[in-house]
GUMARMI-976623 format. One record per residue: residue number from 1; residue in three letters; x negated, y negated, z of N, C-alpha, C in turn. Coordinates in steps of 0.05 Angstrom, whole numbers, plus 5000, padded with zeros to 4 digits. Example, Ala and Ser with C-alpha at 12.3 -4.5 7.8 and 13.67 -1.06 7.14 Angstrom:
+-----+-----+------+------+------+-------+-------+-------+------+------+------+
|   i |  aa | n_px | n_py | n_pz | ca_px | ca_py | ca_pz | c_px | c_py | c_pz |
+-----+-----+------+------+------+-------+-------+-------+------+------+------+
|   1 | ALA | 4736 | 5114 | 5156 |  4754 |  5090 |  5156 | 4736 | 5066 | 5156 |
|   2 | SER | 4743 | 5045 | 5142 |  4727 |  5021 |  5143 | 4742 | 4999 | 5157 |
+-----+-----+------+------+------+-------+-------+-------+------+------+------+
This chain:
+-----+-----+------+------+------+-------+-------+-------+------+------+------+
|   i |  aa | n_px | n_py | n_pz | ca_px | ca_py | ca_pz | c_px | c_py | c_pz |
+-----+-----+------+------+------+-------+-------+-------+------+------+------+
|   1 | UNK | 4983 | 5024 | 5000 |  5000 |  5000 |  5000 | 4982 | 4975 | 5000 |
|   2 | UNK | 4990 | 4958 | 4983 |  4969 |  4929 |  4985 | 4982 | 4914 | 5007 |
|   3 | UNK | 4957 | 4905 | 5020 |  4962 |  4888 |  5046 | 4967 | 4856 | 5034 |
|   4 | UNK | 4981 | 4838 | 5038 |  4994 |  4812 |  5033 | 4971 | 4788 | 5053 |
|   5 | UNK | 4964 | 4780 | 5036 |  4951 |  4751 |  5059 | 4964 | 4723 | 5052 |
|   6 | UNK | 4970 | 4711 | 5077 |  4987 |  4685 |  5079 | 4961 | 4662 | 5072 |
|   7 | UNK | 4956 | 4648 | 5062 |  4944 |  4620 |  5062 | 4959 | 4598 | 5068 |
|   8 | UNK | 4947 | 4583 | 5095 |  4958 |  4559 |  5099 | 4940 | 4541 | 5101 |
|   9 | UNK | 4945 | 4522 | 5082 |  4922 |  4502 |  5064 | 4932 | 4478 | 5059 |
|  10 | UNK | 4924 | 4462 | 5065 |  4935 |  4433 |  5039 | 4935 | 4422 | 5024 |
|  11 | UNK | 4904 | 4435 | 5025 |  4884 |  4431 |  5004 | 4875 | 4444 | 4980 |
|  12 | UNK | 4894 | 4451 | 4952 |  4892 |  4469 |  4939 | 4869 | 4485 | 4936 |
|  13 | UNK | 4847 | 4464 | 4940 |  4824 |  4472 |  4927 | 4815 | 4494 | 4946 |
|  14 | UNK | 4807 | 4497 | 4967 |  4806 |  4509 |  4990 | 4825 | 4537 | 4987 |
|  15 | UNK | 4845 | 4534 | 4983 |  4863 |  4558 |  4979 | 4855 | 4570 | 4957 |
|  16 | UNK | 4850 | 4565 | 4932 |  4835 |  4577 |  4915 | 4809 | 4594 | 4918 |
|  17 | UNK | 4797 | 4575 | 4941 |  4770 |  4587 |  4939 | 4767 | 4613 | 4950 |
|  18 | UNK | 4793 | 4611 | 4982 |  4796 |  4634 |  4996 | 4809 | 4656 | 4975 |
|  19 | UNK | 4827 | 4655 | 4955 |  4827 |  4674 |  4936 | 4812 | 4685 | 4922 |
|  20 | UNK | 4792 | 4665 | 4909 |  4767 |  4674 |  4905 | 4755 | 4705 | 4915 |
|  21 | UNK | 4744 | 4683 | 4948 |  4734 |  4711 |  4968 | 4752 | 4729 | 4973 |
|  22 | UNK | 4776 | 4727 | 4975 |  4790 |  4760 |  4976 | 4790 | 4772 | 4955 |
|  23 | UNK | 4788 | 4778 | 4944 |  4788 |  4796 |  4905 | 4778 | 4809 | 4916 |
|  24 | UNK | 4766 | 4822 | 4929 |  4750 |  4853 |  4943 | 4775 | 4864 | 4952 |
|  25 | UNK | 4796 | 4852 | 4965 |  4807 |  4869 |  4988 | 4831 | 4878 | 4971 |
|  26 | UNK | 4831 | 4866 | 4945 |  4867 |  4875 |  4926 | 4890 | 4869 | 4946 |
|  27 | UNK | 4877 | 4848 | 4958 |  4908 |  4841 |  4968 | 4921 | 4818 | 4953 |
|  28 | UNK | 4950 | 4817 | 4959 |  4964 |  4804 |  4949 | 4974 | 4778 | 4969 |
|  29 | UNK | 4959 | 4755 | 4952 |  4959 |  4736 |  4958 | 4979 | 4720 | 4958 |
|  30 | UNK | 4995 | 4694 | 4982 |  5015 |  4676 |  4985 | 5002 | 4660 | 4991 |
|  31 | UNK | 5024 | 4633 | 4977 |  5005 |  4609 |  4994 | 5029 | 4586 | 5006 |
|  32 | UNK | 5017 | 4575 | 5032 |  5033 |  4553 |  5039 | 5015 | 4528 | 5046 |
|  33 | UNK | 5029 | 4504 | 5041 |  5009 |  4483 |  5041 | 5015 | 4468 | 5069 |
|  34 | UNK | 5032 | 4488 | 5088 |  5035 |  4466 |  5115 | 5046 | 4492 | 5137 |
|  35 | UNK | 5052 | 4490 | 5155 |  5063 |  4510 |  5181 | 5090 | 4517 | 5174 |
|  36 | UNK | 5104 | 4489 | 5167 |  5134 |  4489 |  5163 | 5144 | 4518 | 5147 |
|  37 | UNK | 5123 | 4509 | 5115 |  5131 |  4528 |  5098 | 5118 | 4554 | 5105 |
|  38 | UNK | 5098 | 4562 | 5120 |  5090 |  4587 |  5133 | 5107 | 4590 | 5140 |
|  39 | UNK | 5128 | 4590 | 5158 |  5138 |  4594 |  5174 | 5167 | 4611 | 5166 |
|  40 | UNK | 5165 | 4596 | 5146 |  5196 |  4601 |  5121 | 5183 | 4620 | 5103 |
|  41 | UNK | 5165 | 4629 | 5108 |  5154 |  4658 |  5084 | 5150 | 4677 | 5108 |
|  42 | UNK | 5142 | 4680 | 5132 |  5137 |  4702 |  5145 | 5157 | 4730 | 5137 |
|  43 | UNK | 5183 | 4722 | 5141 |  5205 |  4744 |  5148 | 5191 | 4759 | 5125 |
|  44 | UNK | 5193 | 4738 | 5102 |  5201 |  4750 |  5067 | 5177 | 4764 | 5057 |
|  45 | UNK | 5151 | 4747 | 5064 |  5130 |  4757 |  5060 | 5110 | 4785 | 5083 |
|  46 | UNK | 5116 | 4792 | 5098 |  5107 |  4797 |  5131 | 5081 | 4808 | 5112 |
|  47 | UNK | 5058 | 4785 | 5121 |  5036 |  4787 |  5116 | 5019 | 4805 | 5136 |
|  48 | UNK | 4998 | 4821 | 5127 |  4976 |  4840 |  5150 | 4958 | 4811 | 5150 |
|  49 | UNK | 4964 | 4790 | 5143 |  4932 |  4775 |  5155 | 4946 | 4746 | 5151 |
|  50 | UNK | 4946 | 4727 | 5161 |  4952 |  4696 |  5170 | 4917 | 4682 | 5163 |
|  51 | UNK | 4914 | 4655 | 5144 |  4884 |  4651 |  5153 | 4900 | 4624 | 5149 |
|  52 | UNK | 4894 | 4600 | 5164 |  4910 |  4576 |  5168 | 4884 | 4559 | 5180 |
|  53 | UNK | 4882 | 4533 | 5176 |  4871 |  4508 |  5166 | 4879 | 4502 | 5200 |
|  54 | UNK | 4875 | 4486 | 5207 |  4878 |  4476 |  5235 | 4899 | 4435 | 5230 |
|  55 | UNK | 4892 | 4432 | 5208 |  4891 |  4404 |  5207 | 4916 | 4397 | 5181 |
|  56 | UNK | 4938 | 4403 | 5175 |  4951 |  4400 |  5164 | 4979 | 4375 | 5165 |
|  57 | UNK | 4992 | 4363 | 5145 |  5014 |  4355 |  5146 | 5031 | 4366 | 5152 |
|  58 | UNK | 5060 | 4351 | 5174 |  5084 |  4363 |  5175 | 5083 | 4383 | 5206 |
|  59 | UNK | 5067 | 4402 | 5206 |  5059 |  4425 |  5219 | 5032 | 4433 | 5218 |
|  60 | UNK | 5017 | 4431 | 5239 |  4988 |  4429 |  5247 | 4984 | 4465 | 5244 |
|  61 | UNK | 4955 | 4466 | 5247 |  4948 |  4501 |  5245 | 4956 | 4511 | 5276 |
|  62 | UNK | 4950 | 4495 | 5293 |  4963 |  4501 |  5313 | 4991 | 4505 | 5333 |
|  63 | UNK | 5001 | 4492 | 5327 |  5029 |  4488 |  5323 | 5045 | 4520 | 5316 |
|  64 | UNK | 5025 | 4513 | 5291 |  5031 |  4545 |  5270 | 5030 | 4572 | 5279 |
|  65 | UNK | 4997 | 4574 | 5297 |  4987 |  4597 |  5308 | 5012 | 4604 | 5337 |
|  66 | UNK | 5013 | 4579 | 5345 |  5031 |  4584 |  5369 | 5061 | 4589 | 5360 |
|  67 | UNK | 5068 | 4585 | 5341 |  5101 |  4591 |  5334 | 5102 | 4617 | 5320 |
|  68 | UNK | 5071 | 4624 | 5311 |  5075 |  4658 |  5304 | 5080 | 4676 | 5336 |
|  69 | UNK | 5053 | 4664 | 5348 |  5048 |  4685 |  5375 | 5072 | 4685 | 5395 |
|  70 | UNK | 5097 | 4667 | 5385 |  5112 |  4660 |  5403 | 5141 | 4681 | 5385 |
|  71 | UNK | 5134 | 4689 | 5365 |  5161 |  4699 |  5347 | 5179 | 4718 | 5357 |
|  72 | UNK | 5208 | 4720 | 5358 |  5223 |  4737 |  5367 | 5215 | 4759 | 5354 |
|  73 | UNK | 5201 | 4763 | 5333 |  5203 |  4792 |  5323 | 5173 | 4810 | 5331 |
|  74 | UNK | 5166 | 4828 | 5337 |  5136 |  4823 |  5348 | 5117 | 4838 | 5326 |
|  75 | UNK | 5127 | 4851 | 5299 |  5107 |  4852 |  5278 | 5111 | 4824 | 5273 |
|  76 | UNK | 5118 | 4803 | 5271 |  5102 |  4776 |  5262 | 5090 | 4772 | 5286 |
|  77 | UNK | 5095 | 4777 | 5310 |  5082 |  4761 |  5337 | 5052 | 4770 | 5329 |
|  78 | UNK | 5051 | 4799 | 5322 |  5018 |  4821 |  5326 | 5007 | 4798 | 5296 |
|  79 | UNK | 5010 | 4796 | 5270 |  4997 |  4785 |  5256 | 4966 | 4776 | 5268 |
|  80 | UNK | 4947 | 4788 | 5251 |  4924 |  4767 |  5258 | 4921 | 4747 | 5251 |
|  81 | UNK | 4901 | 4732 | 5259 |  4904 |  4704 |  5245 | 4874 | 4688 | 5246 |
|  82 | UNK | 4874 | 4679 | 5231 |  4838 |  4671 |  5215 | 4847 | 4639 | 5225 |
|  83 | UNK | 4832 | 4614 | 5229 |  4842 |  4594 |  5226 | 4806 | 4582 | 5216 |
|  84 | UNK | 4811 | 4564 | 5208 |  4785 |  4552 |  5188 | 4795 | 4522 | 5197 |
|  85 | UNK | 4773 | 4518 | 5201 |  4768 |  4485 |  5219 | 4743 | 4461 | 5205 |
|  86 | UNK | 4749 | 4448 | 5204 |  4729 |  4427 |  5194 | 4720 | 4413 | 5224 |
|  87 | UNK | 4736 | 4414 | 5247 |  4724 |  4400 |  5264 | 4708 | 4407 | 5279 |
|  88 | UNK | 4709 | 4405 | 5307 |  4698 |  4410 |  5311 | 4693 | 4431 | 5338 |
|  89 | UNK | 4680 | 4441 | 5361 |  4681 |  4462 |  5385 | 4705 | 4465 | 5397 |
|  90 | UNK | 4720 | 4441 | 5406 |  4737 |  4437 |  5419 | 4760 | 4441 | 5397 |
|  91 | UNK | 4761 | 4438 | 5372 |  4780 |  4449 |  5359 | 4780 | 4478 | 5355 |
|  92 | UNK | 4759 | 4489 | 5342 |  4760 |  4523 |  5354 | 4775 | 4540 | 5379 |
|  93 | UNK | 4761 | 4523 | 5405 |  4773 |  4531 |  5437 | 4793 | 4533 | 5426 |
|  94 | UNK | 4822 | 4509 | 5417 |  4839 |  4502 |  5414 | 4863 | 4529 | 5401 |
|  95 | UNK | 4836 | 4532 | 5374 |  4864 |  4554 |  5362 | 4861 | 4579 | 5376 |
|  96 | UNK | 4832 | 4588 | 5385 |  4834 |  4615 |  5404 | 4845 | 4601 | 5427 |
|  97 | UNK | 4856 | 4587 | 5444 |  4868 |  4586 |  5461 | 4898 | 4585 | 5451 |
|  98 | UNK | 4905 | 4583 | 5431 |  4934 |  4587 |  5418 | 4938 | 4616 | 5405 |
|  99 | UNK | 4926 | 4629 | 5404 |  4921 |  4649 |  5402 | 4909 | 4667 | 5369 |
| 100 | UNK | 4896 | 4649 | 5360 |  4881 |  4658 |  5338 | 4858 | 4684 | 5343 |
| 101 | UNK | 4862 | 4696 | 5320 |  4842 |  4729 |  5326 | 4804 | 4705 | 5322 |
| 102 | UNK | 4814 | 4694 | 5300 |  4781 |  4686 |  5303 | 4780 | 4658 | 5287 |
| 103 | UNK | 4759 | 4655 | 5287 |  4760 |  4620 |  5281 | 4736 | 4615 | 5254 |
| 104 | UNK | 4731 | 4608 | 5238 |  4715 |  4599 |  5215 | 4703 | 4569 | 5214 |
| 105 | UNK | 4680 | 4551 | 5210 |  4681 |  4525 |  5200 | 4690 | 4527 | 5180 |
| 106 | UNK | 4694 | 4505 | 5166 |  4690 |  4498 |  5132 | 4674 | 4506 | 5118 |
| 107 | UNK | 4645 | 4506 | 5135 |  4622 |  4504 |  5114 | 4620 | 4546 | 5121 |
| 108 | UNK | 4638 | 4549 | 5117 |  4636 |  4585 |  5130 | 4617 | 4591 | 5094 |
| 109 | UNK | 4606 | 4624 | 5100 |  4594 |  4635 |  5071 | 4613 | 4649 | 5056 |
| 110 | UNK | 4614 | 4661 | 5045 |  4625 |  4681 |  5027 | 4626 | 4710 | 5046 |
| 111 | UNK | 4597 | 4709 | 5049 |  4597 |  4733 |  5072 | 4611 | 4740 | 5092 |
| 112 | UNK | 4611 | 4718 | 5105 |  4617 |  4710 |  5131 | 4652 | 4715 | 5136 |
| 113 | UNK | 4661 | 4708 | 5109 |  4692 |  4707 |  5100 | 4698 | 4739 | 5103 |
| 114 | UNK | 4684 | 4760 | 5083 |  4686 |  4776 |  5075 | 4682 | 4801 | 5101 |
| 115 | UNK | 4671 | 4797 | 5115 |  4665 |  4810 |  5137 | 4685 | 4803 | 5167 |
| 116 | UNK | 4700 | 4782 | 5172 |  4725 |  4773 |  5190 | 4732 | 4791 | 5173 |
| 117 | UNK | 4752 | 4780 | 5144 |  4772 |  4789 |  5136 | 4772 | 4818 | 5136 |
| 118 | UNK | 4752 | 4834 | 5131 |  4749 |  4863 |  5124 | 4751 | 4859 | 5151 |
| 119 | UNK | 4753 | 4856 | 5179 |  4759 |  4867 |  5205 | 4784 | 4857 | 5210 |
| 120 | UNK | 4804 | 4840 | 5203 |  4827 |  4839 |  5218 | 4839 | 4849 | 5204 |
| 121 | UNK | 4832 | 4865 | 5169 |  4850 |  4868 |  5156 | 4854 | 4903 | 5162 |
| 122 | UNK | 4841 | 4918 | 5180 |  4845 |  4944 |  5174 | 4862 | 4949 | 5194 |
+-----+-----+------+------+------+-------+-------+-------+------+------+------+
């Protein structure tokens, strides 16, 4: 069965790139450009992997992480979830204290991508 990954991005470009680095895993890729619309694809899409931006319009990555971990249903509550940050320590704390599986900078590698994702995805 192909595993589904959610992207929450704002930033097209960024969302692209993370499709890019998944092409190893044949998963089938979604994308949302804010929490809101995450939020409105979960049921439809029930993704094995969440990787969400911290810094978005409308609905923050956090916001986000906490309205999954908080979900009446608990296969969306379990979802892992990647969050990718441009800022900075105290934004990391932030999403693992909301309950993100793991945290990324911006300036993350290819590698670096490929080796999280190959662990939250099995």
């Amino acid at each position: 069965m192909t595993k589904k990954v959610l992207i929450v991005e704002d930033d097209e470009s960024i969302r692209d790139l993370f499709q890019l680095y998944l092409v190893r895993f044949h998963a089938e890729m979604y994308e949302a450009s804010n929490g809101i619309e995450a939020l409105g694809m979960l049921k439809e899409v029930s993704p094995a992997l969440i990787i969400t931006d911290l810094s978005m319009p409308l609905m923050d990555g956090i916001t986000l992480i906490k309205a999954v971990r908080g979900h009446i249903i608990e296969s969306l509550r379990s979802i892992p979830i990647l969050a990718i940050t441009g800022g900075d320590n105290a934004a990391k704390e932030a999403a693992v204290a909301a309950g993100a599986n793991s945290v990324l900078g911006k300036t993350m590698h290819n590698a670096e991508i490929r080796q999280i994702v190959g662990l939250l995805l099995k």
